[in-house]
C-alpha positions as protocol buffer text, in pm:
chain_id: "A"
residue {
  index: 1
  type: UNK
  ca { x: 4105 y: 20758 z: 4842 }
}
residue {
  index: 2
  type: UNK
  ca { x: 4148 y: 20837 z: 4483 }
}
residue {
  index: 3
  type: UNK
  ca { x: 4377 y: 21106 z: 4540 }
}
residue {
  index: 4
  type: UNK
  ca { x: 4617 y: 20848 z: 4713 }
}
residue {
  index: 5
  type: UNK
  ca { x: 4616 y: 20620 z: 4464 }
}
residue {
  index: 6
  type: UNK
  ca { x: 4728 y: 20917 z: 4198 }
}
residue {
  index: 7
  type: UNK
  ca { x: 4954 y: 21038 z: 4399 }
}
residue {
  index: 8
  type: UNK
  ca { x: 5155 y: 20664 z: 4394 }
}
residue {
  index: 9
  type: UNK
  ca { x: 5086 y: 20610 z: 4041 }
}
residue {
  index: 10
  type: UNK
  ca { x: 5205 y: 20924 z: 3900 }
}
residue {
  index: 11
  type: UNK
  ca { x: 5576 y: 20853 z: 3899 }
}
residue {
  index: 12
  type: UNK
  ca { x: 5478 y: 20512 z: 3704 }
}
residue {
  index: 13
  type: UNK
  ca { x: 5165 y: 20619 z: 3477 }
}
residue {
  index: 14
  type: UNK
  ca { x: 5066 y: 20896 z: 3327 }
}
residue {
  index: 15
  type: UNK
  ca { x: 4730 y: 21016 z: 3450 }
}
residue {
  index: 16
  type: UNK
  ca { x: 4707 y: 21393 z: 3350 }
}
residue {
  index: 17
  type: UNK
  ca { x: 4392 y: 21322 z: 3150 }
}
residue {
  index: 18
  type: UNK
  ca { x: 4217 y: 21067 z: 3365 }
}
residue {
  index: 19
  type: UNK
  ca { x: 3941 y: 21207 z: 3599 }
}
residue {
  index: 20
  type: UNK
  ca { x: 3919 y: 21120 z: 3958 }
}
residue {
  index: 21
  type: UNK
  ca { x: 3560 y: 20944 z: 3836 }
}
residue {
  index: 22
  type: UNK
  ca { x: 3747 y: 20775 z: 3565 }
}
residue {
  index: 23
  type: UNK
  ca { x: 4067 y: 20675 z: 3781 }
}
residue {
  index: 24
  type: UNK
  ca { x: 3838 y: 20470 z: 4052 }
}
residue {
  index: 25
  type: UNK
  ca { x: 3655 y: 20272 z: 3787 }
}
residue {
  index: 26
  type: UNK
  ca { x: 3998 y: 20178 z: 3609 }
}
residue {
  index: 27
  type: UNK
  ca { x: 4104 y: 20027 z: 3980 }
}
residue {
  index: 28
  type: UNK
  ca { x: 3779 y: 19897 z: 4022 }
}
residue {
  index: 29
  type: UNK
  ca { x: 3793 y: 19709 z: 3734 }
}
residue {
  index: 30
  type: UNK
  ca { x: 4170 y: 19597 z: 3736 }
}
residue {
  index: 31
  type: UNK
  ca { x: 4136 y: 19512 z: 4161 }
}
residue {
  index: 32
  type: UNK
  ca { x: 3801 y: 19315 z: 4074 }
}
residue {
  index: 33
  type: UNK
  ca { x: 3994 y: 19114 z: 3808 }
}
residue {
  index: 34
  type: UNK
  ca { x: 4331 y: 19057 z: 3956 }
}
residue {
  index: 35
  type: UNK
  ca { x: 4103 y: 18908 z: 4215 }
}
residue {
  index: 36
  type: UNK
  ca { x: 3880 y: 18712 z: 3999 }
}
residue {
  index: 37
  type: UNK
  ca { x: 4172 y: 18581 z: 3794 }
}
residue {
  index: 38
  type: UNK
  ca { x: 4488 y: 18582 z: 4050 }
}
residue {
  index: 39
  type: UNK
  ca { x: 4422 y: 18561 z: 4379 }
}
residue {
  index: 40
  type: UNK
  ca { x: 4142 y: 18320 z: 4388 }
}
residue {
  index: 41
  type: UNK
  ca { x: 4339 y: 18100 z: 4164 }
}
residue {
  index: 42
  type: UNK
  ca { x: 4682 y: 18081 z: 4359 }
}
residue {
  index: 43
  type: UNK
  ca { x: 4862 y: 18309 z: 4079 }
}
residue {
  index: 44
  type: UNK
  ca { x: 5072 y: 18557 z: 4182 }
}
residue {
  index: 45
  type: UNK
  ca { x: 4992 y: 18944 z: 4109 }
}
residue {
  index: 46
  type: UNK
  ca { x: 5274 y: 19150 z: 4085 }
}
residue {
  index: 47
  type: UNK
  ca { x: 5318 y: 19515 z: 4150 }
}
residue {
  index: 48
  type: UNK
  ca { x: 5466 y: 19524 z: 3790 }
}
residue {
  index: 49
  type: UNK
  ca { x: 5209 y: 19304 z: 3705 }
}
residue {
  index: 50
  type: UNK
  ca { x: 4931 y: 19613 z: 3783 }
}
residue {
  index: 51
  type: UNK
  ca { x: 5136 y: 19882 z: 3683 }
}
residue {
  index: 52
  type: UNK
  ca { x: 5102 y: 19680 z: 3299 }
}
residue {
  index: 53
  type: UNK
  ca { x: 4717 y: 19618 z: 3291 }
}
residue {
  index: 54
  type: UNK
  ca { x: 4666 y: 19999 z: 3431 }
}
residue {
  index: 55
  type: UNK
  ca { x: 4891 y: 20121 z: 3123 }
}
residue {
  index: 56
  type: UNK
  ca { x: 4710 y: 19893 z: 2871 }
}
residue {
  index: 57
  type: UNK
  ca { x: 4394 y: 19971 z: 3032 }
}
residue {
  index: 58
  type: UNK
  ca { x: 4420 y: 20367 z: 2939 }
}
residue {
  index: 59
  type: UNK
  ca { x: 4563 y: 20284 z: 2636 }
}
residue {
  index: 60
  type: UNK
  ca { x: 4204 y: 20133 z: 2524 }
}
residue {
  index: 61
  type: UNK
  ca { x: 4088 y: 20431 z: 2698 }
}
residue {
  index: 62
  type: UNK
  ca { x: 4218 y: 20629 z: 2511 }
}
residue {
  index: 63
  type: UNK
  ca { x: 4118 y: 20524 z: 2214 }
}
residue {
  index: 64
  type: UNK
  ca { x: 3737 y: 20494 z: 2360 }
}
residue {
  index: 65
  type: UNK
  ca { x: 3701 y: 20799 z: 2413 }
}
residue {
  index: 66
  type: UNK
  ca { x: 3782 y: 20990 z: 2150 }
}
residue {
  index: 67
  type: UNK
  ca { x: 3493 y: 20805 z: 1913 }
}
């Protein structure tokens, strides 16, 4: 499953040094809160929307793990 979800978010993030371990709890944490936040409050969740918290999301990443 987590080889489909690279394969779509390739052309829009880059994921080169993102494990397939690290890549499913990234979209387990972004799914669980667009979820919490969006769709259990009416707000709409945009494509765009996920394709911004998954960038900002390896950005911290990044930054994590190299400490």
């Amino acid at each position: 499953m987590t080889a489909m979800f690279r394969n779509v978010l390739e052309g829009k993030v880059d994921l080169s040094n993102i494990s397939d371990v690290d890549l499913k709890i990234i979209l387990d944490e972004i799914g669980r809160g667009a979820i919490y936040n969006y769709l259990l409050l009416g707000k709409d969740y945009t494509y765009e929307r996920f394709i911004d918290h998954i960038e900002s999301y390896l950005e911290l990443y990044k930054h994590i793990d190299n400490k």
